[in-house]
N, C-alpha and C positions, 0 to 999 in steps of 0.2 A: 219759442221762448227767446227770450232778450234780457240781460242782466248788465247792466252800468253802477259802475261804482266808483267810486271816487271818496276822501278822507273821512274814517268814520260814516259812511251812508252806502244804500244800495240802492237799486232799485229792478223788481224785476215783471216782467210783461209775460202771461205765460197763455197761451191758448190751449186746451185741454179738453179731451172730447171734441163732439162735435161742433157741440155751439155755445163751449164756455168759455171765458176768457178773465182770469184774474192779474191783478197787480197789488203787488207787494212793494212796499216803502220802509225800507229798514232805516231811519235814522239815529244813532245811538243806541237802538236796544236792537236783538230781536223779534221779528213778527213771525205770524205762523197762520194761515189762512184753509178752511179746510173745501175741497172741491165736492161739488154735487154730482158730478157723474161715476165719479171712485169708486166708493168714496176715497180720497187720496187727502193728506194735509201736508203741505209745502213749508217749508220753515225757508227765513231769508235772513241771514246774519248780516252788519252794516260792513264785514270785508266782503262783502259778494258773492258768502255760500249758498247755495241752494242746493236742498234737498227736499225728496218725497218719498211720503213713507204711505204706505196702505193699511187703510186701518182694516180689522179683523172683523170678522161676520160677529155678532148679538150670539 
C-alpha cells in the first residue's frame, strides 16, 4: 500500500489479496471502494486517511 497526499487530495495504491489491486483518488470529498477478496471496504479521506473495515457475513 502507497498513500500520497498533498492539499485537499489523496491518493492511495493498495494491493490486497492475491491478485487485486485498487486505487483510490480522494479529491475534495471522500471515496470508499469495496474489495473482492474480503470482502473489505477502504475509505480514503483528501488528508490522507485510510482505513478498512470488513464487512459482516449476510
Amino acid at each position: 500500500m502507497r498513500v500520497n497526499t498533498w492539499g485537499h487530495a489523496a491518493e492511495a495504491d493498495i494491493h490486497y489479496g492475491k491478485a487485486e489491486d485498487i486505487v483510490l483518488q480522494a479529491y475534495g470529498k471522500t471515496v470508499r471502494e469495496t474489495g473482492t477478496a474480503g470482502p473489505t471496504v477502504f475509505t480514503l479521506t483528501p488528508d490522507g486517511r485510510l482505513t478498512a473495515s470488513r464487512l459482516s457475513a449476510p
